[in-house]
N, C-alpha and C positions, 0 to 999 in steps of 0.2 A: 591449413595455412592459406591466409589471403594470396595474390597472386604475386600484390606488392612486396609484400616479406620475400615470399619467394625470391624476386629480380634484386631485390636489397641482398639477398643473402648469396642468390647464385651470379649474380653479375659485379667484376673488379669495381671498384669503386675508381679506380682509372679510366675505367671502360666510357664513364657516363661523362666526364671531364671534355670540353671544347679542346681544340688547339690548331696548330698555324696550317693553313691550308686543306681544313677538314669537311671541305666539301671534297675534295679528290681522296685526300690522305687520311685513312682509317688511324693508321698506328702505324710507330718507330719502333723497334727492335733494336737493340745490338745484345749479340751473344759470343761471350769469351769463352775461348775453348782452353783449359789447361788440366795438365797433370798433376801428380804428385812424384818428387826427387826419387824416394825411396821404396818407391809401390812397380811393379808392374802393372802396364796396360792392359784396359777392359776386358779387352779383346782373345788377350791371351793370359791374363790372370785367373788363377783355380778359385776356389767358392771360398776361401780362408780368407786368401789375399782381398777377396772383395770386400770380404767382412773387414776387416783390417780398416781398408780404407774407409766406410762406412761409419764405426766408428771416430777412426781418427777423428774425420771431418766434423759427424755432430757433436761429437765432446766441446772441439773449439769455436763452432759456428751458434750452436743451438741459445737462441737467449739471447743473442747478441742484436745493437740497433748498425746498420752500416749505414753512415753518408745521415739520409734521409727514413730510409726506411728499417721500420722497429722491428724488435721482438723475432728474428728467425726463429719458425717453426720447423721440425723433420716429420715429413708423412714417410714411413714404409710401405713400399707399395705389397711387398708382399704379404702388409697387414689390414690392406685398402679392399675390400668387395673389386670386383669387375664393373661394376657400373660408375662406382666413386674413382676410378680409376680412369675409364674414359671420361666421363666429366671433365676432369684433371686436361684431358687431348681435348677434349671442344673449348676450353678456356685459354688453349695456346700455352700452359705454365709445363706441362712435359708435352715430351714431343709420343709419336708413335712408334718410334725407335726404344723407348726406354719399355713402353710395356710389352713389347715383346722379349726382354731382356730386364727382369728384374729379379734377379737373382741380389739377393743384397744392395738393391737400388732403392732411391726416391726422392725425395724433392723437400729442397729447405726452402720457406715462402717469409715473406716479408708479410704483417698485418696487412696492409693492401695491395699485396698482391700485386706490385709492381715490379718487385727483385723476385725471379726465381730459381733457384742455382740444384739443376740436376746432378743428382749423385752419380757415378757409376753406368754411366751411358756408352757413347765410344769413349769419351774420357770421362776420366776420374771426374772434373767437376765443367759442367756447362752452365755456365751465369746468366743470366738472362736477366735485362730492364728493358721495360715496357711504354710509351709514351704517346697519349693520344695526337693526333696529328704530326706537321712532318718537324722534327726533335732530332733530328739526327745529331748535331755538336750536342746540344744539351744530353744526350743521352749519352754520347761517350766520354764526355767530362763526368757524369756520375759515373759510368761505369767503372773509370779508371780508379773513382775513389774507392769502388766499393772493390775492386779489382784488391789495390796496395790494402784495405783493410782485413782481408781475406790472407793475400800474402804475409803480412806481419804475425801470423800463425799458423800458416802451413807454407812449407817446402817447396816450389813447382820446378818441375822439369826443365830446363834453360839450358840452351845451348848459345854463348858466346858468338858462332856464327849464323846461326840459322832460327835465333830467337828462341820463342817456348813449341816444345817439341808434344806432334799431337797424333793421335793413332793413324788420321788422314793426311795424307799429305796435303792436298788444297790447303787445310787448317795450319799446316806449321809457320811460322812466323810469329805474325803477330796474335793467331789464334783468332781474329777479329771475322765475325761474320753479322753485316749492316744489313738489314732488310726493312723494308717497309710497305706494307700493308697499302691498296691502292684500289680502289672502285672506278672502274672505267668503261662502265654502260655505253655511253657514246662511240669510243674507239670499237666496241666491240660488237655493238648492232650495225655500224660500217663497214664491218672487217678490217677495219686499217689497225687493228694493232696488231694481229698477224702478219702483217708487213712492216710492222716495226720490231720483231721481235727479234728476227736475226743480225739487224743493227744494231742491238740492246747489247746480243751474245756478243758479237767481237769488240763490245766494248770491253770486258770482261765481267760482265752478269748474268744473272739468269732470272728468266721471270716462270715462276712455280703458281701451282693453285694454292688456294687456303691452307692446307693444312704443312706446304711444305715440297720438299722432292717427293716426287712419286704420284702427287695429286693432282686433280684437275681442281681449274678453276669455277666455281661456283658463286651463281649473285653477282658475276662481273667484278668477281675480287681476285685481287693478284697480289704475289708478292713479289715483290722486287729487289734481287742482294747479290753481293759479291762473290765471287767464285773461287779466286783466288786469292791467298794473304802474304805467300814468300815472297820477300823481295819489292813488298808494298808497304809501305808507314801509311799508319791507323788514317794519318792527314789525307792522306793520298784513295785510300779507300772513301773513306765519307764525300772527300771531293768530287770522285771520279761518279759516287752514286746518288749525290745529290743534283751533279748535273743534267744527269737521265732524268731522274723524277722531276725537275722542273720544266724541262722538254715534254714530259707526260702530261704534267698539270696543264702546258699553257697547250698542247694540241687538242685535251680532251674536253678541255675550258671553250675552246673554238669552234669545235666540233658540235660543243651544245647549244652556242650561238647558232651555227649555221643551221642545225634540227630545228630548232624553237623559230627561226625565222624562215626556214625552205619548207618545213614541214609540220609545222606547228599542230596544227588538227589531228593528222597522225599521230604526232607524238603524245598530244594530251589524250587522244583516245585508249593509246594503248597503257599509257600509267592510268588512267580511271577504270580502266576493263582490270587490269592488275589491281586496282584498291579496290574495285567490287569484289574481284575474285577473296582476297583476304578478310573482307569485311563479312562476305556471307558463305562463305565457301563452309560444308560440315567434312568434307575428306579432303587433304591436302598434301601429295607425297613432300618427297624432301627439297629436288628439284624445282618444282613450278612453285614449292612455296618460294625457294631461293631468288627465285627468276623473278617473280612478283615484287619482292622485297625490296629489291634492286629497281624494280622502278619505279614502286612508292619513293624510296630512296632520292631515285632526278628528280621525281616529279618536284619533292621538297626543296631540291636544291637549285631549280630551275624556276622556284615561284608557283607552280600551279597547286601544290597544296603547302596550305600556313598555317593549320590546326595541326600538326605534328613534328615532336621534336627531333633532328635529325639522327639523335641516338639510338632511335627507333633501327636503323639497320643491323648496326652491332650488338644490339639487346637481341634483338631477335633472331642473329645468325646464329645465336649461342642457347639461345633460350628454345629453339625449335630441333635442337639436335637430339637421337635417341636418346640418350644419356638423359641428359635435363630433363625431356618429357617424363620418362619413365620416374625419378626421383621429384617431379612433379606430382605424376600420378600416385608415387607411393608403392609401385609396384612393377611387375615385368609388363613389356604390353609388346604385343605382336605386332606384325608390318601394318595391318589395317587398325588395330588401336593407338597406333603412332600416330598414323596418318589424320586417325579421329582427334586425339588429343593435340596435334601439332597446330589443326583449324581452330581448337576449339580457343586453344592459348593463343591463338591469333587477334580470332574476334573478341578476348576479354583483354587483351594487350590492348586492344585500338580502342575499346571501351573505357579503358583507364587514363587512356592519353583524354578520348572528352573530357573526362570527370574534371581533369584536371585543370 
């Protein structure tokens, strides 16, 4: 398989799509947390009940088009290999909570892989739409549709005062968790966005690494979402998180002003030492490819390189990860033939960008 099929077949076809403010703003997320009326919670549901619910759901869901997006498919996860599994976590469409619990779990996907609604996680169904750049209204106006087309054939859990009722407390309400996806090299070879972070928290957000709670940030990517949902309208959430992330966009926008004019030479040196590294590098761990990527990444957005499309970072955060390598290669491959194949799909990445 050429390399191109490969990135056709392993990268969302969302992924490759521009949108509003995508030199800061990778991606928009929102993710609906709900149950089902007459099921027991994940959490404390025996292996039947899961089944149950598993069922339930693909009978009514499976085949169906919501809103925009067609065809729901159901993967089983406990009928998925462990590598097509992770894949699934480097592509953001389940989380790493669900495959360590996939007991009667997995994931209904939309053809492009912009809707994807986890079975049997902490709750019964986690919905997830996806939208390049920053989308937040648009993204919760789908959701909502794709939300009411969902409920017009299953049941959810609803409580009169305290909205839809979820295993998490944080989550009860309106179930609504807004995150967005954020690259901010500048704030973070300053250090100032570790001094903006605890200004972020008492806003009521949190800012997580790539993959989510529990991870670090890698590539200078961040995610950025709400904490809390009881006692907040949907309005009020996106509000509250759009205003952060515009405060991020216009400091870290500023911030590359100030670099490109106080310390220009520096900085072009270390994005070209970084695009050598990638261009000729034969071993390259996960890390310093990440680091590198990231400031190919400025350098594009800042003007000093114009032969590469800025998709190149998202292609590549996801195309360099075990998973993708290894179903690259076709096979298992150990830390050092990771590291071999992760250079080597670098240097033919950047090759295909000339070609082009």
């Amino acid at each position: 398989m050429s390399l191109q099929s490969f990135i056709d077949r392993a990268i969302s076809p969302w992924m490759q799509e521009g949108g509003p403010a995508d030199d800061i703003v990778l991606s928009t997320r929102i993710r609906l947390a709900r149950n089902l009326s007459d099921s027991p919670f994940p959490l404390t549901a025996s292996s039947e009940a899961l089944k149950k619910v598993s069922h339930h759901v693909t009978e009514a869901l499976v085949g169906e088009t919501m809103s925009h997006y067609e065809d729901l498919q159901f993967l089983s996860l406990p009928d998925l290999s462990a590598l097509d599994t992770r894949a699934l976590v480097e592509k953001h469409l389940i989380s790493p909570y669900l495959v360590e619990h996939i007991n009667h779990s997995g994931v209904l996907l939309s053809t492009n892989e912009q809707l994807s609604i986890m079975v049997n996680e902490e709750d019964h169904l986690r919905i997830q739409l996806y939208f390049p750049g920053l989308q937040l209204e648009q993204a919760l106006t789908e959701a909502f549709l794709v939300d009411d087309a969902i409920e017009s054939k299953l049941s959810y859990a609803f409580h009169e005062t305290y909205g839809y009722l979820t295993t998490c407390p944080t989550n009860v309400g309106t179930g609504l968790r807004a995150s967005v996806m954020v690259h901010l090299p500048a704030l973070s070879m300053t250090n100032k966005l570790q001094k903006m972070i605890p200004a972020i928290n008492q806003l009521g957000l949190v800012v997580r690494g790539i993959y989510g709670e529990g991870t670090e940030a890698i590539g200078n990517i961040y995610q950025v979402s709400n904490q809390v949902t009881l006692g907040r309208t949907e309005k009020d959430i996106i509000d509250n998180l759009s205003s952060v992330i515009a405060k991020l966009i216009e400091h870290e926008r500023a911030v590359r002003e100030v670099l490109t004019k106080q310390s220009g030479v520096e900085l072009e040196d270390r994005i070209y030492r970084s695009y050598g590294t990638l261009k000729y590098s034969r071993l390259i761990e996960s890390k310093e490819a990440a680091k590198c990527i990231s400031d190919v990444r400025l350098g594009i957005d800042v003007g000093y390189i114009t032969d590469i499309s800025k998709t190149i970072l998202s292609e590549l955060m996801v195309l360099t990860q075990p998973a993708f390598l290894q179903q690259y290669a076709k096979r298992h491959l150990n830390q050092y033939e990771r590291d071999q194949k992760r250079a080597t799909m670098i240097r033919e990445r950047l090759t295909l960008e000339k070609d082009h």
